[in-house]
N, C-alpha and C positions, 0 to 999 in steps of 0.2 A: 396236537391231536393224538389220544391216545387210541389204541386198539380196544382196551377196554377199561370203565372203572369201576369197580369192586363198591356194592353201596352195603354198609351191616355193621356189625358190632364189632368190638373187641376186648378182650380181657385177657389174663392172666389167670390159665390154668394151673391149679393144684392139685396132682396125682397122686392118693393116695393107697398105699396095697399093703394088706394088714390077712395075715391069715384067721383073725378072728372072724371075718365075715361069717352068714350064714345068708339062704337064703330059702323061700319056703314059698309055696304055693295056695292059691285062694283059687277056687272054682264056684262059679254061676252056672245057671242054667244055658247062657248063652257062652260061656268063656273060662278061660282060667287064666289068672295074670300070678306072678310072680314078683316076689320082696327081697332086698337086700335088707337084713337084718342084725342091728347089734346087740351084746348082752344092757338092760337096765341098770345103773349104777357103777357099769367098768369105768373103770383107767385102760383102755387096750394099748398094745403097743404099736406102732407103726414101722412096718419091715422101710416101707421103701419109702422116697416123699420125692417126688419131681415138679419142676417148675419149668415151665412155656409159655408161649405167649398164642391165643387163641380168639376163638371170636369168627361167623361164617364171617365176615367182611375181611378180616386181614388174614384168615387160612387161604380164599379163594386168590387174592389178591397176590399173594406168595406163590402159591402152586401156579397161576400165568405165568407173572413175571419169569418163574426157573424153567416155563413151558417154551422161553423167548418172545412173549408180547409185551409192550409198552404197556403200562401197567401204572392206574392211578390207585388210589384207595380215598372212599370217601364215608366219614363217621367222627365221632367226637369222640375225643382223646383226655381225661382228668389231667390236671397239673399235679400230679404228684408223679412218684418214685416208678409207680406202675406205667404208668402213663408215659415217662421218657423208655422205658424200656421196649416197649410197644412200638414207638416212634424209631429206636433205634435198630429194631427186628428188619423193620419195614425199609430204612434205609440200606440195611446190610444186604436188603433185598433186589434195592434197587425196585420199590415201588414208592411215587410220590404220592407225601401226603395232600390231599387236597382240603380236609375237613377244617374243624377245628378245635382248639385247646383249650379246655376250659380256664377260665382266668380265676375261678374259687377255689381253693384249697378243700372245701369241704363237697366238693362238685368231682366224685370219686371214682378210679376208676374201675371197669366191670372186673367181678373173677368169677370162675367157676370153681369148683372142690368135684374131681371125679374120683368116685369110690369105684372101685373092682370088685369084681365076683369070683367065687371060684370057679364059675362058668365063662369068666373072660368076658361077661354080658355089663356094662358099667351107668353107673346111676351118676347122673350131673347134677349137680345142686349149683342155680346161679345167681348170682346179683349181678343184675343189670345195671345199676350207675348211671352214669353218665349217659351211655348207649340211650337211653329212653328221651333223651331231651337235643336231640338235635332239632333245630330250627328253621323252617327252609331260607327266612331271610337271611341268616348266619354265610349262607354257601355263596362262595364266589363264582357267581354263573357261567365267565367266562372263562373260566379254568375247566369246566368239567367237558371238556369235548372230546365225543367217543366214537368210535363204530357200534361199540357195545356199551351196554352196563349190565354188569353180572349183580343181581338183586338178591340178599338174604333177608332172613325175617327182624325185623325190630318190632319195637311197641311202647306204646306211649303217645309223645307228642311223634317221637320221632318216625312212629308207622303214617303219620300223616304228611309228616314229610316223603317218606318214600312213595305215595299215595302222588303226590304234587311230582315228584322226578320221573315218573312213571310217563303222568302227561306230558312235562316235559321232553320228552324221551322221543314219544309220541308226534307231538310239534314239530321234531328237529331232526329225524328220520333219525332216530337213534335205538338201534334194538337192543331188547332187553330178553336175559333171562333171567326167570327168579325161581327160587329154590324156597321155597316155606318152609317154616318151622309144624310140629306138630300143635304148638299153644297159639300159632295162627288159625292153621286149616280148623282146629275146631270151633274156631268163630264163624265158619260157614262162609257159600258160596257169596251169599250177598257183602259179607262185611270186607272181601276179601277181590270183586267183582271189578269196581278202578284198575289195580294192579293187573290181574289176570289178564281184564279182557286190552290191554296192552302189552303184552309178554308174546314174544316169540317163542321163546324157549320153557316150558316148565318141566321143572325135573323136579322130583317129589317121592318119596318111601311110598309101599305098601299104606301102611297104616293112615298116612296124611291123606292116602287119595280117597279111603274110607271116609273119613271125615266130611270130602268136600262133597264126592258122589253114592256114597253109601257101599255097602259091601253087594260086590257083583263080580262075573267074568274080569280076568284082565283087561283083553281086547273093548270091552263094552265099558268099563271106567275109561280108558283111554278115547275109546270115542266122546262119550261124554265130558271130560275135561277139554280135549280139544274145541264141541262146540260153541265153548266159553270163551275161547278167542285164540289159544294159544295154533303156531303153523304145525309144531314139534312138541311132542309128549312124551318123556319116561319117569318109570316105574321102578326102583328100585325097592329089593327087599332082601336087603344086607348079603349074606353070600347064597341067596337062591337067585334063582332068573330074573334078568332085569327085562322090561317089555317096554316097546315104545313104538311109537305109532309118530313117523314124517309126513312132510308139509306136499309127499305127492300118496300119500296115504297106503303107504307100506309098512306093514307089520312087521317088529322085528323079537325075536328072543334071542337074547344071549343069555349063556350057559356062563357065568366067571370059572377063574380056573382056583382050584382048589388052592386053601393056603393054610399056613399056620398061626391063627389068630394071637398077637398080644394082647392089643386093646384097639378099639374102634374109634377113638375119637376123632374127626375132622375126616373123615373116610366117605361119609356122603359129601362136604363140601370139595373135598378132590374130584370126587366122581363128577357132579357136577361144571365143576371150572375147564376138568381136562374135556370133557364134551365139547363144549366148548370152543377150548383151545382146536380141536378135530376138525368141526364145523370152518373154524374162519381159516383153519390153513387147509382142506382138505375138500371141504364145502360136501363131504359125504358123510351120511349119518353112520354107515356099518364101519366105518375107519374110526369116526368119535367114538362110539360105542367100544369097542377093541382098546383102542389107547387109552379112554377112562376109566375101563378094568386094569387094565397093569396098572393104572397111577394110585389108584385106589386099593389094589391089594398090597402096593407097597407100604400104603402107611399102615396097615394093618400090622404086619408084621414087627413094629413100633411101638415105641410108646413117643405120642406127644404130635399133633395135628399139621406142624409142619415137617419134622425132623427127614423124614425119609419119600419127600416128593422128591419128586426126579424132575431132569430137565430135558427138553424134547428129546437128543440124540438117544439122551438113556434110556426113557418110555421107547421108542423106534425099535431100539435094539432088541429088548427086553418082548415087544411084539411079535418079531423075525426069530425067537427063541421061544414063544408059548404059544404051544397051541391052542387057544380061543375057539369054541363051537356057537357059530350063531348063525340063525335062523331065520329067513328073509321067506315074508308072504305078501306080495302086489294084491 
């Protein structure tokens, strides 16, 4: 019996930071979005190149485990070079794999290429692989036994599988939180309505909650998400206020504590996991809330999605040293 299994993708990130960047701005009548830009026809140089291993299913799966929960991970892994590497993260980690490995060579595994900005704001470009073709008959039913299953976004055949472990989930009094992607939430409430309306837990960005509920008040998306199924609702939007609305219908804002940005990547899936981790050891939302700011500013300060998660005592300590402002309304 595990405390929780991690269901999502995984890849091997490539971090790239090149002061050739540029970036430049587009305005509508409703918005203004922003481009990372390079010159037409260069050779640029690349100052820096890093390699990690990634993916919301073995970021959240890592950040537990160092959190001290038993800790499975479930998703498909390529038979190549990537793919033992990914398996070897997870073992260093001391989380089990439970999925499975692909037996084709040309059955590949996922990467992402993150480019940097000189705003520290970074653009993912991914290939999904393998991650798209997990199968539910593939999974060995009787290995997956949880308190939890902490759910991130997939697609493909494989969102259909997560679709089927959700009921699962469902069946066998096993809670779930799930964490969307933004190339989900815009497929709307209905394509997305299976999963949801079985989620205990949905933690989700600004932007994604746009998507599902349309642009409104905080407090009033948070209503609205929750009467789609979930007990517990947050709202994260990167280092402003995150808002969340619990399962005895208390409003909460927290204020994060200021920090100094490297790169962001795997900093929602921390925020995320470490809630979490709060909830099952603490079973109080304003204690998760707290401890998954500190775990999430740490990897901030980082480059690379798992490198600088912390494990419970050090999150604890690191609490009892920052002061945290948040904001409780029954």
């Amino acid at each position: 019996m595990y405390d929780v299994i991690t269901v999502g993708s995984n890849t091997v990130d490539i971090f790239v930071y090149t002061d050739k960047t540029r970036t430049f701005s587009i305005k509508t009548l409703d918005d203004e979005e922003r481009y990372i830009a390079f010159p037409i026809g260069s050779k640029l140089i690349i100052d820096e190149l890093d390699f990690y291993t990634g993916g919301g299913g073995t970021n959240t799966a890592v950040c537990l485990s160092r959190l001290g929960l038993k800790t499975g991970y479930l998703g498909k892994v390529g038979k190549d070079i990537q793919g033992s590497q990914i398996l070897e993260k997870l073992k260093k980690e001391k989380v089990d794999f439970l999925g499975v490995r692909g037996s084709d060579e040309n059955e590949k595994s996922g990467y992402s290429v993150i480019l940097d900005s000189l705003e520290k704001r970074r653009t993912i470009l991914t290939y999904k692989g393998i991650n798209n073709f997990v199968f539910y008959d593939e999974i060995d039913i009787e290995k997956i036994k949880a308190d939890w299953f902490c759910m991130t976004s997939m697609m493909g055949q494989s969102f259909k599988t997560l679709e089927k472990i959700a009921n699962y989930a469902s069946e066998n009094n096993i809670k779930v939180l799930f964490n969307p992607s933004n190339y989900l939430c815009e497929k709307g409430t209905d394509y997305l309505e299976d999963i949801i309306g079985n989620t205990n837990v949905l933690v989700l960005n600004d932007e994604e909650s746009d998507l599902l509920v349309g642009r409104k008040g905080k407090f009033k998306k948070l209503k609205s998400l929750k009467e789609m199924g979930p007990e517990i609702v947050v709202i994260t939007a990167g280092s402003e206020q995150v808002y969340c609305l619990d399962d005895r219908d208390n409003h909460f804002i927290l204020y994060p504590p200021e920090t100094r940005v490297v790169e962001a990547t795997g900093a929602g899936d921390a925020f995320a996991a470490t809630f979490l981790a709060g909830l099952i050891r603490k079973g109080d939302t304003e204690y998760a809330l707290k401890l998954a700011a500190i775990n999430s500013q740490s990897i901030l300060k980082y480059r690379g999605a798992k490198k600088k998660l912390l494990t419970y005592d050090e999150a604890v300590e690191k609490m009892s040293q920052i002061e945290i402002k948040i904001e409780k309304k029954e």
